[in-house]
MARBA-3410 file (N, C-alpha, C, O; in Angstrom, 1 decimal):
189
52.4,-19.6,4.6,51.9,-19.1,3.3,52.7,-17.9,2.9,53.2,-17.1,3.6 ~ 52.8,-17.9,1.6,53.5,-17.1,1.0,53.1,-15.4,0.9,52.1,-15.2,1.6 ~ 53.6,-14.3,0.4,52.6,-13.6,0.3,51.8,-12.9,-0.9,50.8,-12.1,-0.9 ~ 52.6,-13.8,-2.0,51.6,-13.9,-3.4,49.8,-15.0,-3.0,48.7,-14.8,-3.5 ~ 50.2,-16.0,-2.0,49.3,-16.5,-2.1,48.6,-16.2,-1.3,47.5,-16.6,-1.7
48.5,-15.6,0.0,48.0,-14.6,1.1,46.9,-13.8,0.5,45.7,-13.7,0.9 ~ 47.8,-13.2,-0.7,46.8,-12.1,-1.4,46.2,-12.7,-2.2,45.3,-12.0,-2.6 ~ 46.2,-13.9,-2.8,45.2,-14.4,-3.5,44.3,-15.2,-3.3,43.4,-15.6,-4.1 ~ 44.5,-15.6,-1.4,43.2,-15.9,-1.0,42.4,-14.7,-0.6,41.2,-14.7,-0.7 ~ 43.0,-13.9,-0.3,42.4,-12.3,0.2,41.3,-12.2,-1.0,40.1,-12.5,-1.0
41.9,-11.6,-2.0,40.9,-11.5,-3.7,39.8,-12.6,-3.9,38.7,-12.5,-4.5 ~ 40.2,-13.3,-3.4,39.1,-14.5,-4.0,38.0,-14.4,-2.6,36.8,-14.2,-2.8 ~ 38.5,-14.4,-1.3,37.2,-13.9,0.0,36.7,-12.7,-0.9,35.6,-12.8,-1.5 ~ 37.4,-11.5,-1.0,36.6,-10.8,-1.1,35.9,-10.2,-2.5,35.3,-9.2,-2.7 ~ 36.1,-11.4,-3.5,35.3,-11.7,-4.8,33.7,-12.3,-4.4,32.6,-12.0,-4.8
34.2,-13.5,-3.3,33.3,-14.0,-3.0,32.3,-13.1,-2.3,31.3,-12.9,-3.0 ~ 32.3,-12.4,-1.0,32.2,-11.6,-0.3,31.5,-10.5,-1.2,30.8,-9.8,-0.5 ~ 31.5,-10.2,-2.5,31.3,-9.0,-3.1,30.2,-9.6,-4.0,29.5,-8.7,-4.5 ~ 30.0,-11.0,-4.4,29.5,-11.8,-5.4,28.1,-12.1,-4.4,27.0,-11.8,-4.8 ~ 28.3,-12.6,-3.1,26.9,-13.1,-1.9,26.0,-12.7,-2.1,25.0,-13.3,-2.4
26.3,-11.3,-2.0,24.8,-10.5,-1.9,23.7,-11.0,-3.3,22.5,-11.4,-3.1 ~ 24.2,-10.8,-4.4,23.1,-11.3,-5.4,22.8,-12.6,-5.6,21.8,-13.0,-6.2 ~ 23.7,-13.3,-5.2,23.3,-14.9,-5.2,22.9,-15.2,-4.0,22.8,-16.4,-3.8 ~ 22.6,-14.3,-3.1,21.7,-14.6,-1.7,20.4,-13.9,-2.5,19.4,-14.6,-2.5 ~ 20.3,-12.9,-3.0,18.9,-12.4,-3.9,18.3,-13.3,-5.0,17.1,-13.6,-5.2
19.4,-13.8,-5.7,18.6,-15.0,-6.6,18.2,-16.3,-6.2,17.6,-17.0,-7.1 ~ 18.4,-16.8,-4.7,18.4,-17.7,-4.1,17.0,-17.5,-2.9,16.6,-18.3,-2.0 ~ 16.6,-16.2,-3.2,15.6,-16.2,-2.5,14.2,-17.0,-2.7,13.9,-17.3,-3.9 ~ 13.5,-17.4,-1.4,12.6,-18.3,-1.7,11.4,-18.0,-2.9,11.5,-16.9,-3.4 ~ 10.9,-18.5,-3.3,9.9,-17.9,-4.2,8.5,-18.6,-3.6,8.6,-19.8,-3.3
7.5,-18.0,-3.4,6.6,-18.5,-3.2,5.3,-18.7,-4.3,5.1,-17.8,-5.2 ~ 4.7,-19.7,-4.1,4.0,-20.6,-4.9,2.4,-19.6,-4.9,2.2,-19.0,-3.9 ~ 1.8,-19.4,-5.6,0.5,-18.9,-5.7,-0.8,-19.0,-4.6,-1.7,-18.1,-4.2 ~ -0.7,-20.2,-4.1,-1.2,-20.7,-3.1,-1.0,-20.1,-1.7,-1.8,-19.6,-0.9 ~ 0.5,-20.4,-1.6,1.3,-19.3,-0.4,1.0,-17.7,-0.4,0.5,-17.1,0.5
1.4,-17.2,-1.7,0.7,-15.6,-1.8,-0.9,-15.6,-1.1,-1.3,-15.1,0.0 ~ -1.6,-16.4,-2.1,-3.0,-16.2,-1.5,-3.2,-16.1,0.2,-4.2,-15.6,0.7 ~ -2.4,-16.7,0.7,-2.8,-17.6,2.2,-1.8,-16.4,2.8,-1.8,-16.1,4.0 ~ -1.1,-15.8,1.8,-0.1,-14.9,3.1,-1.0,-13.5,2.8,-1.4,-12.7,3.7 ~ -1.1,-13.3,2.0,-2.2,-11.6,1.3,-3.4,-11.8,1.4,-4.1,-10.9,0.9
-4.3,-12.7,2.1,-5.4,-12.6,2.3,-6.3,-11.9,3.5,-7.5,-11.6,3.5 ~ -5.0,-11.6,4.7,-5.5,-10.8,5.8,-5.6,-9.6,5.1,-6.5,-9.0,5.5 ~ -4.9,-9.2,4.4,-4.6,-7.8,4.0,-5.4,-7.4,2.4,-5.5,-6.2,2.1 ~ -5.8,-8.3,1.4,-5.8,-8.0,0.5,-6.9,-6.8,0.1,-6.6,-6.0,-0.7 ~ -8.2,-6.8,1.0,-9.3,-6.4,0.8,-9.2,-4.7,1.4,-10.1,-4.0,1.6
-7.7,-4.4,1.5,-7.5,-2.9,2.5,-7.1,-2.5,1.0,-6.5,-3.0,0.0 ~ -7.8,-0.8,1.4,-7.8,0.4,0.6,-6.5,0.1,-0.4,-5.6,-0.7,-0.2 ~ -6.5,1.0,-1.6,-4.8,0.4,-2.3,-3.7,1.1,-1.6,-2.5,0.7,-1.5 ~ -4.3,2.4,-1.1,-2.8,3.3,-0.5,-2.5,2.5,1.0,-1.4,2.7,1.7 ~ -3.3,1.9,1.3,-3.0,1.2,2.4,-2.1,-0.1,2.6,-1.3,-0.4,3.4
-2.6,-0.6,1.3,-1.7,-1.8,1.2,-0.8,-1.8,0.3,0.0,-2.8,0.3 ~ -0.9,-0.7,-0.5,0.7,-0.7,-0.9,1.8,0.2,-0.1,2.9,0.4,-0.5 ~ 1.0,0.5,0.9,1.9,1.4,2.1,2.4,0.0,3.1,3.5,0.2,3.6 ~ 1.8,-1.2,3.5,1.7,-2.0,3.6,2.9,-2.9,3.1,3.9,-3.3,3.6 ~ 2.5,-3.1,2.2,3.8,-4.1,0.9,5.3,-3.6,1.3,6.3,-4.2,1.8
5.1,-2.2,1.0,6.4,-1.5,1.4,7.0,-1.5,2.6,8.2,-1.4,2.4 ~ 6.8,-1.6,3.5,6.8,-1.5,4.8,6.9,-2.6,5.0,7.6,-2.8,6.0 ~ 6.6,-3.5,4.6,7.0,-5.4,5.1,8.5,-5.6,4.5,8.8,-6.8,4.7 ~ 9.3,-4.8,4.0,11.0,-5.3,3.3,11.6,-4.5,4.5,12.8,-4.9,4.8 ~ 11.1,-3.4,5.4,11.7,-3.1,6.3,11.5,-3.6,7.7,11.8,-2.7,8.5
11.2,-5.0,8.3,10.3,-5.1,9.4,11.4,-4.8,10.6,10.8,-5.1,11.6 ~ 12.3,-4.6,10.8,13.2,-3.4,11.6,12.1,-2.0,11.7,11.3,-1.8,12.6 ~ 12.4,-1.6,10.9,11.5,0.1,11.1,10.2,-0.3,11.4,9.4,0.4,12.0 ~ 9.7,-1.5,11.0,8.4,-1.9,11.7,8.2,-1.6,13.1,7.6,-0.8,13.8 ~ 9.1,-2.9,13.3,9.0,-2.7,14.9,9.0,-1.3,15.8,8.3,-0.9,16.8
10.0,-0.6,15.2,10.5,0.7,16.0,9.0,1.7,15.5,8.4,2.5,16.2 ~ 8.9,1.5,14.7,7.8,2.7,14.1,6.3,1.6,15.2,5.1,2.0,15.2 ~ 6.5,0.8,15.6,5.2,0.2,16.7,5.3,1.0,17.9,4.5,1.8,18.5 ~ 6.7,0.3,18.1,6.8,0.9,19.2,6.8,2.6,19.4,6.0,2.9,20.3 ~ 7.3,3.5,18.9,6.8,4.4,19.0,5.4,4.7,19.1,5.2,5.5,20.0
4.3,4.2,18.3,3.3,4.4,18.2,2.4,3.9,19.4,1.2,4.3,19.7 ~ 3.0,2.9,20.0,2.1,2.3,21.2,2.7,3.2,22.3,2.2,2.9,23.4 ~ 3.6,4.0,22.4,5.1,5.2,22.9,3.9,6.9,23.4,3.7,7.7,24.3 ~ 3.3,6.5,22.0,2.0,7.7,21.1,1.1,7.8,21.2,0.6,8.7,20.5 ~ 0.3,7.0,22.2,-1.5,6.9,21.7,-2.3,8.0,21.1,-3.3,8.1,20.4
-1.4,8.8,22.0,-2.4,10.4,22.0,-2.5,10.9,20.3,-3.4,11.6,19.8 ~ -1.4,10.4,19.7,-1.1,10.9,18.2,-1.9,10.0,17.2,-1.6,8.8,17.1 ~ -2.6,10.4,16.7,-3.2,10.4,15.6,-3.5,10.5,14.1,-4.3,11.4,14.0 ~ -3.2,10.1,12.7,-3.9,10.5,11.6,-2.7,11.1,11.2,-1.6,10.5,11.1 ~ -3.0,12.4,11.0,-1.5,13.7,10.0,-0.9,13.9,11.3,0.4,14.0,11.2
-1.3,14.0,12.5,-0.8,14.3,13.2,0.7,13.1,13.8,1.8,13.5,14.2 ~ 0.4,12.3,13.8,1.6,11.1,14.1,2.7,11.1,12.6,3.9,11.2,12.8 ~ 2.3,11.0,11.4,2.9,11.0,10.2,3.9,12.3,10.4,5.0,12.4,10.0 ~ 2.9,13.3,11.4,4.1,14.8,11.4,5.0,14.8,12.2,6.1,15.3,12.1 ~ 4.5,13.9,13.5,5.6,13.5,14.5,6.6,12.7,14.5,7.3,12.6,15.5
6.8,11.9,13.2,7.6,11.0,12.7,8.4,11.4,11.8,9.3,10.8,11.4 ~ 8.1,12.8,11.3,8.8,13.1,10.1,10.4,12.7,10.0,11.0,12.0,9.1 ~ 10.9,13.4,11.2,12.2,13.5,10.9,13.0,12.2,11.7,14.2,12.3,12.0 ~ 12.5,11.3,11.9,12.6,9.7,11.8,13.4,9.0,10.8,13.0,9.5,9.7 ~ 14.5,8.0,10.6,15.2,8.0,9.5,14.3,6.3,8.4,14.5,5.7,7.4
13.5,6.3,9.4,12.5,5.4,8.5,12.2,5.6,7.1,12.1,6.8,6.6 ~ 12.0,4.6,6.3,11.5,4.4,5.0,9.9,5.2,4.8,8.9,5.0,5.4 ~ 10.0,5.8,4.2,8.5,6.9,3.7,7.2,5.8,4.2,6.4,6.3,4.9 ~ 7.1,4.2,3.7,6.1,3.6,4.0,5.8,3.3,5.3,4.7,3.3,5.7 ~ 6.8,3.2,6.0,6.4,2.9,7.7,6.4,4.3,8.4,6.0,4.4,9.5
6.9,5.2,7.8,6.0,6.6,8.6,4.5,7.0,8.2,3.6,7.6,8.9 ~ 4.4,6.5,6.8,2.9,6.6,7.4,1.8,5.8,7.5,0.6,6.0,7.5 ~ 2.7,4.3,7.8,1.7,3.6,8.7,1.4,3.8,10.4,0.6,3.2,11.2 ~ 2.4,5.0,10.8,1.8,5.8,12.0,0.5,6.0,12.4,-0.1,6.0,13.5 ~ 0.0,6.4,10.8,-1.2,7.3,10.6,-2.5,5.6,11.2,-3.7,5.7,11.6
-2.0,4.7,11.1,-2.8,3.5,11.0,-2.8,2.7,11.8,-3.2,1.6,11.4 ~ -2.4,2.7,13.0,-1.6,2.0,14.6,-2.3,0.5,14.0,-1.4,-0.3,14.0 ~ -3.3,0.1,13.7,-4.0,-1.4,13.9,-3.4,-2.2,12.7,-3.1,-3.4,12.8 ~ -3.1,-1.2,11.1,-2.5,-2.0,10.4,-1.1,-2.2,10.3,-0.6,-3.0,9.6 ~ -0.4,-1.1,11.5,1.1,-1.5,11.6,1.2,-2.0,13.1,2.4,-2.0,13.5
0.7,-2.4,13.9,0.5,-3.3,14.8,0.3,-4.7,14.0,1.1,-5.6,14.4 ~ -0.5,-5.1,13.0,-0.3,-6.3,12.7,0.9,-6.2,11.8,1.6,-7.2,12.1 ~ 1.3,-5.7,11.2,2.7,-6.1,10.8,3.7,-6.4,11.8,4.4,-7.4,11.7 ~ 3.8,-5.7,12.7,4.4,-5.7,14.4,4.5,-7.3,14.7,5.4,-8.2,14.9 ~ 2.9,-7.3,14.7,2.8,-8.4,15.9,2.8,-10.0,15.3,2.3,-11.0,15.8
3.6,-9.9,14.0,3.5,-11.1,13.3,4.8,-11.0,12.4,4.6,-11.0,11.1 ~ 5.7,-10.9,12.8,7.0,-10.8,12.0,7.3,-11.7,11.2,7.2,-11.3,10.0 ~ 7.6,-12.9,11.4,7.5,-14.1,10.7,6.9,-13.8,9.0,7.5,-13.9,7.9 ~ 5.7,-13.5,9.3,4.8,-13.4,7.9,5.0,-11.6,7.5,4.5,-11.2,6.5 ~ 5.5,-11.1,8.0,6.0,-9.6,7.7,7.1,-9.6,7.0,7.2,-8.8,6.1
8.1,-10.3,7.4,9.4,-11.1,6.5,8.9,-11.8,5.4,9.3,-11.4,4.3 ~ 8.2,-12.5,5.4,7.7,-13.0,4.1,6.6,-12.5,3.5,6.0,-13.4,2.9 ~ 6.3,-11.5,3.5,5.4,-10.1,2.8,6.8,-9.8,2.1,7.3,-10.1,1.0 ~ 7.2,-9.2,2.9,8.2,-8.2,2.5,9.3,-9.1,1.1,9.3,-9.0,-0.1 ~ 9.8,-9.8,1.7,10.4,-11.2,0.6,9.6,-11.0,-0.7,10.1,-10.6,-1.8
8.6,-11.2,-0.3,7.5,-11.4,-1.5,7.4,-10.5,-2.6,7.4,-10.7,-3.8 ~ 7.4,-9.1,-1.8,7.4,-7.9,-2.4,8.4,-7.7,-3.4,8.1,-7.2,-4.5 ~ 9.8,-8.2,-2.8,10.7,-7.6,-3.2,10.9,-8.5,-4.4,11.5,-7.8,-5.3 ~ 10.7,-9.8,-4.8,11.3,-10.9,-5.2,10.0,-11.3,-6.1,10.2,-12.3,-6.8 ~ 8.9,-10.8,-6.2,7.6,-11.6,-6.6,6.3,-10.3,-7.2,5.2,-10.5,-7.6
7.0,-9.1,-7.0,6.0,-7.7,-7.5,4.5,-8.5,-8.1,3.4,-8.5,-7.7 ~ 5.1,-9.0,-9.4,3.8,-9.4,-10.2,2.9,-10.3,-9.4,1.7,-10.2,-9.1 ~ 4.0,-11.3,-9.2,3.0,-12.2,-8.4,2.3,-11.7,-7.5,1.2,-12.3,-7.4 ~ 2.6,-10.8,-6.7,1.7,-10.0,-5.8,0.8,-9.5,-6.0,-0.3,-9.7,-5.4 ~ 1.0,-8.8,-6.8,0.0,-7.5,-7.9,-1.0,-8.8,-8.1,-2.2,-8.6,-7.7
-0.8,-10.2,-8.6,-1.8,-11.3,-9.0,-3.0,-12.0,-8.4,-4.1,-12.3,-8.6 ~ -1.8,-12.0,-7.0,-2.4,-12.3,-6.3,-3.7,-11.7,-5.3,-4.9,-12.1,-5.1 ~ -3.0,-10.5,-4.9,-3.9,-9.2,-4.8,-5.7,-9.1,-5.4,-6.7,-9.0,-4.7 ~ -5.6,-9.1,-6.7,-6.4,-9.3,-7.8,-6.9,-10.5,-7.9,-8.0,-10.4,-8.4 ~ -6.6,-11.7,-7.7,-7.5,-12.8,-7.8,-8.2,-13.3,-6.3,-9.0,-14.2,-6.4
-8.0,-12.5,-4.8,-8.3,-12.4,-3.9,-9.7,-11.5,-4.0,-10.8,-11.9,-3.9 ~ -9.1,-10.0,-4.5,-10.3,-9.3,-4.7,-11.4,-10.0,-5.7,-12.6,-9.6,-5.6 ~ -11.2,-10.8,-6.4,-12.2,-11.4,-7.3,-13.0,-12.3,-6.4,-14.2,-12.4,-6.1 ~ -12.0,-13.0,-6.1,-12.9,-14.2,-5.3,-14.0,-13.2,-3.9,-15.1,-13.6,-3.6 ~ -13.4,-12.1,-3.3,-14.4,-11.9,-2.2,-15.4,-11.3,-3.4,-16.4,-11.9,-3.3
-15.7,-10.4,-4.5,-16.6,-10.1,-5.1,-17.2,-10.9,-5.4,-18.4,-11.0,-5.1 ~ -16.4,-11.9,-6.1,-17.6,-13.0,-6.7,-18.6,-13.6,-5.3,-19.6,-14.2,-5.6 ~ -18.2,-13.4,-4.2,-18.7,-14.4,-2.9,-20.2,-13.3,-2.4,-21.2,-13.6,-1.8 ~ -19.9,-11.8,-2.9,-20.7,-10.8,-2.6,-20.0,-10.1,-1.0,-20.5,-9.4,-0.1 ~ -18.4,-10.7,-1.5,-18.3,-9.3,0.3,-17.7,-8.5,-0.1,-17.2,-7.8,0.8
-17.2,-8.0,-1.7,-16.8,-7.1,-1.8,-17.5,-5.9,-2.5,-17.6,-6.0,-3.7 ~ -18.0,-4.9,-1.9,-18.9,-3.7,-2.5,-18.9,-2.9,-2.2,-18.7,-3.0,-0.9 ~ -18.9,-1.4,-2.8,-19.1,0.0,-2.5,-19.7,0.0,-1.0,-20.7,-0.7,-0.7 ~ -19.2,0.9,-0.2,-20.4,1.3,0.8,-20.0,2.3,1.5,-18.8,2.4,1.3 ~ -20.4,3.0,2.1,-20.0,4.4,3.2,-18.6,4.8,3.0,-18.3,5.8,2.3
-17.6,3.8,3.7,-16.2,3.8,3.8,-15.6,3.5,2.6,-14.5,4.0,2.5 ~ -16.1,2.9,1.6,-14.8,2.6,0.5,-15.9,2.6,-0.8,-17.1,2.4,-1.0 ~ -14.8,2.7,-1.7,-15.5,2.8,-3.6,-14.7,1.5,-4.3,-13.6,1.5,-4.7 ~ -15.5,0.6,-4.4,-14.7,-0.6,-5.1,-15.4,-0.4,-6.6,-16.6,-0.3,-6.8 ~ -14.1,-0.5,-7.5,-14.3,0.1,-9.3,-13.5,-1.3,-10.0,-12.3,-1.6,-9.8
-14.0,-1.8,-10.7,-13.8,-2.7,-11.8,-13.0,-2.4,-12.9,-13.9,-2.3,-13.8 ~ -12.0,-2.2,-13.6,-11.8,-2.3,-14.7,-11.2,-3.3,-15.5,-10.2,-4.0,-15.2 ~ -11.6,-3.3,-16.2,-11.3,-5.2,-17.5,-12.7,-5.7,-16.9,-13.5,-5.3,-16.1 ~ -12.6,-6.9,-17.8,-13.1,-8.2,-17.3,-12.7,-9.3,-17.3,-11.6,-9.3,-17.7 ~ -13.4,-10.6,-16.8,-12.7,-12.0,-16.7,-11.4,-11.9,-15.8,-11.1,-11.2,-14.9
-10.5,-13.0,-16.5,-9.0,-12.3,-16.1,-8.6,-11.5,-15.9,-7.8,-11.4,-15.0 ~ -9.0,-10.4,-16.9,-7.8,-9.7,-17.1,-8.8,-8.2,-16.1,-8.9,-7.1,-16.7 ~ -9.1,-8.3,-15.5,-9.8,-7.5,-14.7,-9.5,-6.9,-13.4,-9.9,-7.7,-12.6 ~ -9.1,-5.8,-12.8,-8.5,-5.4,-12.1,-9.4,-4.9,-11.0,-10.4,-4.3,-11.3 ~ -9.1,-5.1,-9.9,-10.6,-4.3,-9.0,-9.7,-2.9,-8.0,-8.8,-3.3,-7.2
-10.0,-1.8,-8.1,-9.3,-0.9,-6.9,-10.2,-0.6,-6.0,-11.3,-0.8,-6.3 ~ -9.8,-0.2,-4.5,-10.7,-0.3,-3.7,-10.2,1.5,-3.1,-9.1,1.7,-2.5 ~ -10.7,2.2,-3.3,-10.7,3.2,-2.4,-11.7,4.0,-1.7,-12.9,3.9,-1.9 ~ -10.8,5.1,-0.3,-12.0,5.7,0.0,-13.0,6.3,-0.6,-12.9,6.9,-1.6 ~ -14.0,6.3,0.2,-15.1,7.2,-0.5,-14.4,9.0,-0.3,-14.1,9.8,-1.2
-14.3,8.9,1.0,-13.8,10.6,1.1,-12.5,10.2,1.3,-12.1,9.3,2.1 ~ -11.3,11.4,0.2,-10.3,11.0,0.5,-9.7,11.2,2.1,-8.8,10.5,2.6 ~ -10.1,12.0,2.5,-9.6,12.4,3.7,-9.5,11.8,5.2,-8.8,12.0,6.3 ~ -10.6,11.0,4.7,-10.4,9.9,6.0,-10.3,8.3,4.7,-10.5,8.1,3.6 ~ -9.9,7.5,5.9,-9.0,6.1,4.9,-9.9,5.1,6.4,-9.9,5.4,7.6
-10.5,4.0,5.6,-10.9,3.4,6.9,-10.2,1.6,6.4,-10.6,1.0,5.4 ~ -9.3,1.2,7.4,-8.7,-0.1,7.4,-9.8,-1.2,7.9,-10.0,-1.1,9.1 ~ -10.6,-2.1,7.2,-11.1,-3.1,7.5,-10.9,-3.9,8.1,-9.8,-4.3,7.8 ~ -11.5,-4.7,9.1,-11.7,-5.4,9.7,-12.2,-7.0,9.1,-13.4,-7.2,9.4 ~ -11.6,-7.9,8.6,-12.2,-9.1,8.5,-12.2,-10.3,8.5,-11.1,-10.8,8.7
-12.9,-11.0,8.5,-12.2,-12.8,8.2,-11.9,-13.2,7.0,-13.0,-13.2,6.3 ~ -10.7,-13.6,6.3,-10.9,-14.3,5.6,-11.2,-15.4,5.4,-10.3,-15.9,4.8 ~ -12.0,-16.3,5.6,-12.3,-17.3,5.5,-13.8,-17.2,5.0,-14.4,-18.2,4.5 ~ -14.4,-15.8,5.4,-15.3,-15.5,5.3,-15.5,-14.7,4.2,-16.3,-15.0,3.3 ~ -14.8,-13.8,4.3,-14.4,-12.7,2.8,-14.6,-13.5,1.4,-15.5,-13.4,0.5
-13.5,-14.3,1.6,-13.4,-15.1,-0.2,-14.3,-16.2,-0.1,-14.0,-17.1,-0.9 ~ -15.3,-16.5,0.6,-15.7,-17.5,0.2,-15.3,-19.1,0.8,-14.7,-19.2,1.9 ~ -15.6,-20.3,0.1,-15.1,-21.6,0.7,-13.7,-21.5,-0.5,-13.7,-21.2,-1.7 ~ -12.9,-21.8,0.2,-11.7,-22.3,-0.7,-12.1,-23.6,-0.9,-11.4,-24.3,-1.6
END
């Protein structure tokens, strides 16, 4: 090979090479409404700072793992207290303070697979999320398992459609991550 043409396969690798990354981004899977539902349903019914601490933290499932392991590293650390011990950690702001929450970043942990495709989802599908989110919370209200009580303030705003439900704590100061079935939560699909 010559060395005009050396260099002009060189340009064209590294055209290509420079071009991947976004056509690996627009080439990402997209998931179907059905799929959202079935992948956000373990999670949909947790507080909003939870689960959008949650969302965020599924595009990194690397710092997942490591921010687990630390924390199973941790037991003794707790609440503000683990969030303070992670500070200077080079983790993404969302997975330091799922420290604060060992059971909801243990299931991201312990289920990678579907933590990768959270995270996908997130990154590739916002609205769709945000939709999905929202037509979850509808269906467990409409079934009667979603309501105000001790631990959380669930608030309405819109209706029909276009109706939004937030779920937060009662006291901000403590945040309590639910426990439940879906299958049970929403209702019969």
């Amino acid at each position: 090979m010559n060395r005009r043409t050396l260099l002009a396969l060189f340009g064209s690798v590294a055209a290509c090479s420079l071009a991947s990354p976004s056509w690996a981004q627009d080439e990402r899977r997209q998931f179907s409404p059905q799929e959202l539902d079935q992948m956000l349903a373990p999670i949909a019914l947790y507080p909003d700072a939870v689960l959008g601490q949650m969302l965020m933290a599924a595009s990194y499932p690397l710092e997942v793992v490591e921010a687990a392991r630390w924390s199973q590293a941790n037991p003794g650390l707790k609440g503000d207290a683990a969030v303070n011990a992670v500070k200077d950690k080079t983790w993404d702001i969302s997975v330091k303070s799922l420290v604060a929450f060992p059971a909801a970043l243990m299931q991201l942990n312990d289920h990678l697979d579907w933590t990768q495709n959270l995270g996908d989802a997130m990154i590739g599908q916002q609205q769709d999320v945000a939709d999905s989110i929202q037509r979850l919370r509808a269906r467990a209200t409409d079934a009667g398992n979603l309501q105000s009580g001790p631990q959380q303030k669930v608030s309405t705003q819109g209706a029909g459609d276009d109706r939004t439900i937030v779920i937060e704590p009662t006291n901000p100061d403590i945040v309590y991550v639910p426990s439940y079935n879906p299958s049970w939560a929403y209702g019969s699909w």
